[in-house]
C-alpha positions as CSV (number, residue, x, y, z in Angstrom):
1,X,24.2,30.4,34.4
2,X,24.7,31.7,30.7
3,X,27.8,29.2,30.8
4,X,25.3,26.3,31.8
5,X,22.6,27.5,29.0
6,X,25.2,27.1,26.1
7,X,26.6,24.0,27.7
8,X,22.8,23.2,27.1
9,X,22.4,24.5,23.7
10,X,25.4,23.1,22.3
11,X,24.2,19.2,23.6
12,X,20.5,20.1,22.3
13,X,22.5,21.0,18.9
14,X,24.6,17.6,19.0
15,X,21.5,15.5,19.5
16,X,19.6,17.5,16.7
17,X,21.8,17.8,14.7
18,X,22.6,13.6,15.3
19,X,18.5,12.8,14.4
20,X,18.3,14.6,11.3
21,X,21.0,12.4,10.3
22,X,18.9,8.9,11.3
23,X,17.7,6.9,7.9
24,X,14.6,5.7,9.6
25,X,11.9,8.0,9.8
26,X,11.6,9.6,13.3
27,X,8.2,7.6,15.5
28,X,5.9,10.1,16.1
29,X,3.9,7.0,18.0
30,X,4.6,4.7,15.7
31,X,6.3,1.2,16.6
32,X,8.3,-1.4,14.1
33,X,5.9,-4.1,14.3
34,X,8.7,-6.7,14.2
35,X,10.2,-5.5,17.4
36,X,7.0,-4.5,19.3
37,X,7.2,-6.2,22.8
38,X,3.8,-8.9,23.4
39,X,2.2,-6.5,25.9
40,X,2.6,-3.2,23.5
41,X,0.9,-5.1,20.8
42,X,-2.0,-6.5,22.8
43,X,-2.9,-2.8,23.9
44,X,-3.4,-1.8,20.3
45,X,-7.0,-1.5,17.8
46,X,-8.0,-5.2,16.9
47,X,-5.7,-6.7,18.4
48,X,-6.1,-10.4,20.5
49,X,-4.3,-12.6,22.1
50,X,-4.6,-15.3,19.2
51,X,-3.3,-12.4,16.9
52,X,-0.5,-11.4,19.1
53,X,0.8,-14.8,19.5
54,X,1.0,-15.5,15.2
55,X,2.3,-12.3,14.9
56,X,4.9,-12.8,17.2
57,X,5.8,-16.3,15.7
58,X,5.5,-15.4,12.3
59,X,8.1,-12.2,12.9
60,X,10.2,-11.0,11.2
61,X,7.5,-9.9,8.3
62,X,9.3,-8.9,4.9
63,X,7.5,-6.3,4.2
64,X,4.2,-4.6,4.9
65,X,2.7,-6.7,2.8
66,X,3.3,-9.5,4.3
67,X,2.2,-8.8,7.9
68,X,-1.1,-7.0,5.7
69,X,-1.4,-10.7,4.2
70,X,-1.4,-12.1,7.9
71,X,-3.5,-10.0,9.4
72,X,-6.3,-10.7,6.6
73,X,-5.8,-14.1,7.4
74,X,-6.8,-13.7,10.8
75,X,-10.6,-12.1,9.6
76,X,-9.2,-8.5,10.0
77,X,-10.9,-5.8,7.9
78,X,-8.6,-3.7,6.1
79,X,-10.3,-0.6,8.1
80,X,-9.3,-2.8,11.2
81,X,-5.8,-3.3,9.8
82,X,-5.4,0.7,9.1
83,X,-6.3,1.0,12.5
84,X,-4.0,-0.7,13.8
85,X,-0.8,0.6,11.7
86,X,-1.8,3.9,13.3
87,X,0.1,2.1,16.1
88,X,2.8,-0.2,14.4
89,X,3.8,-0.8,11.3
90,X,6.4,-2.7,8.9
91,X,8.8,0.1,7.8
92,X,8.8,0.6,3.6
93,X,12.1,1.8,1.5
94,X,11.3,5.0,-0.3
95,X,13.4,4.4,-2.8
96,X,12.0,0.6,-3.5
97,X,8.5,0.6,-1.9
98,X,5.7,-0.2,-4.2
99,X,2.1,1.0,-4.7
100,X,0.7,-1.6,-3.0
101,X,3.2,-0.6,0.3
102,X,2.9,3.0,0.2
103,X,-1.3,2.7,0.4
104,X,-1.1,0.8,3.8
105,X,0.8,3.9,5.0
106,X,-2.1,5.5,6.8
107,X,-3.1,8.7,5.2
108,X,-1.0,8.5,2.3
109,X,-3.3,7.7,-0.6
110,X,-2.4,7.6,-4.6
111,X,-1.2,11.1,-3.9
112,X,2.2,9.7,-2.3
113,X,2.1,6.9,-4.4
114,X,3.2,9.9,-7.1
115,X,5.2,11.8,-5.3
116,X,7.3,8.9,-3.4
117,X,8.0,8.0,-6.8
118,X,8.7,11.1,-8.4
119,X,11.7,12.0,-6.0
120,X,13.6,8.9,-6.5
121,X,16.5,8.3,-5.5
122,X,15.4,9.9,-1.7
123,X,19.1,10.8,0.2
124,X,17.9,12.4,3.1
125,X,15.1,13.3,5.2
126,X,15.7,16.6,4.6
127,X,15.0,16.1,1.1
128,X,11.9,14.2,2.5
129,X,11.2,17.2,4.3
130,X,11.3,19.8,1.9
131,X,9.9,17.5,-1.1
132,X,6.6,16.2,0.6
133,X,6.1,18.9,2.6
134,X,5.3,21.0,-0.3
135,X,2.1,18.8,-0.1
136,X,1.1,18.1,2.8
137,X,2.9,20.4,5.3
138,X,5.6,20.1,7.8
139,X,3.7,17.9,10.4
140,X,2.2,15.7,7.8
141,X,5.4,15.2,6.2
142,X,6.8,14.1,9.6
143,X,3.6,11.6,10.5
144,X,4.6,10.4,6.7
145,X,8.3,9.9,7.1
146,X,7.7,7.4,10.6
147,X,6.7,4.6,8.1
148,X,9.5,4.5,6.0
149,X,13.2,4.6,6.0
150,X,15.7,5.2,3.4
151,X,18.5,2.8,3.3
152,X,21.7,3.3,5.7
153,X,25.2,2.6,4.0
154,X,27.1,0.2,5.8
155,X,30.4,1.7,4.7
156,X,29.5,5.4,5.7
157,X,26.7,5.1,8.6
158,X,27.5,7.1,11.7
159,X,26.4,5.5,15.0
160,X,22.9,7.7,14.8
161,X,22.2,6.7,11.4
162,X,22.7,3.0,12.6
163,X,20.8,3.4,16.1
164,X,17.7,5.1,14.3
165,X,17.3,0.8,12.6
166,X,14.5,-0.7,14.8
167,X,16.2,-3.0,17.2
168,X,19.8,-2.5,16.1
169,X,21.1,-1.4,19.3
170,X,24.8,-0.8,20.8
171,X,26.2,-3.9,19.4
172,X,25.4,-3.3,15.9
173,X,27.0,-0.2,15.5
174,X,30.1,-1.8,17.2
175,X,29.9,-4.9,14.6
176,X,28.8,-3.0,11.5
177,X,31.3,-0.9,12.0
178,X,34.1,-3.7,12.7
179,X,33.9,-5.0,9.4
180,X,34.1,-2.0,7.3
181,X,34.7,-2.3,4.2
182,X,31.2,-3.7,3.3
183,X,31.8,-5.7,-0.1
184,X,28.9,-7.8,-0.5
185,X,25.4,-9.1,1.5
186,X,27.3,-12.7,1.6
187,X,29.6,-11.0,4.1
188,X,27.2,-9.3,5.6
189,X,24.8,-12.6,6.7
190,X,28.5,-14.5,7.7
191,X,29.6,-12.1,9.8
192,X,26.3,-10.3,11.8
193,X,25.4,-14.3,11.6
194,X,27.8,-15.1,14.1
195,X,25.7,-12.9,16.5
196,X,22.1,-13.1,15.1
197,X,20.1,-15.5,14.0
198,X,19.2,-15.7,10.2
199,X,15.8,-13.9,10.5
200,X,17.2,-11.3,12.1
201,X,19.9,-10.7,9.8
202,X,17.6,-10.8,7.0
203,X,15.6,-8.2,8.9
204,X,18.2,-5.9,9.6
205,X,19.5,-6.5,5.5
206,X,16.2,-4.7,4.5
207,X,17.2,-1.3,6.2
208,X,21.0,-1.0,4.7
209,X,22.9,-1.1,1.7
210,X,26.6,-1.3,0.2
211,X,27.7,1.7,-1.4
């Protein structure tokens, strides 16, 4: 029995250990609105089938933003929109994101508008962490960090860090890491290209870089 407990421990450790690692903040109940599956999204505030449908056909959105931009078009109230990233959202860089991304974050207000800013470059979420939490607390901090991500090196990534990308999957940590070294994004849209489509590859660009 104590043999099976640290057999236990040590795999609890691995996995830990393997998530504070990931470069996209940890879903606390939040979904990537580019990846959402049809029947997820029509069970969420404000949501219709009309809705659904140009979301779906519009994907992948940019940025925020742009699904913000969407949604407006479709007569939804920016109260109704907040609502509604409560359950999916379009992930913003916290070492890029702008004013006008970081106040569609739910809760996050001018205050993090500041502070997202102030800590620049962000590394790690542990840095996220211990900045913001300062602020806010722990459990805010962590409701906070599920709608962003900080870029994931494509030279250096390990396979958590690459899984923790919405969508990625298996077969991208197998292909990002095939063609290491990285040199520039022209490589990078040839070669996932031959496995993607161009929208996708564009979406997954946003959530790495080169070193």
């Amino acid at each position: 029995m104590h043999i099976t407990r640290l057999i236990a421990f040590g795999l609890l450790t691995l996995v830990t250990a393997g998530a504070a690692q990931a470069q996209v903040g940890t879903s606390l109940g939040v979904v990537d609105a580019n990846t959402a599956a049809e029947k997820d999204l029509l069970g969420m505030p404000h949501m219709t089938p009309a809705i659904v449908k140009g979301l779906i056909e519009k994907r992948p959105f940019n940025s925020i933003t742009d699904l913000h931009a969407y949604l407006a078009s479709q007569t939804m109230t920016p109260e109704q929109a907040m609502a509604f990233y409560g359950k999916a959202f379009v992930h913003i860089n916290l070492n890029t994101a702008t004013p006008e991304e970081i106040l569609l974050v739910p809760g996050a207000g001018k205050r993090m508008v500041r502070e997202f800013d102030e800590y620049r470059p962000w590394k790690t979420y542990a840095q996220f962490d211990k900045e913001i939490g300062k602020y806010v607390g722990a459990d805010q901090a962590a409701r906070l960090a599920q709608y962003t991500f900080i870029p994931v090196g494509l030279n250096t990534a390990t396979d958590t860090d690459i899984l923790s990308i919405p969508g990625a999957g298996p077969r991208m940590v197998r292909e990002f890491k095939e063609y290491r070294p990285w040199k520039t994004k022209a490589q990078f849209e040839k070669e996932i290209g031959k496995y993607v489509g161009a929208s996708e590859v564009a979406r997954l660009w946003r959530y790495v870089v080169i070193e």
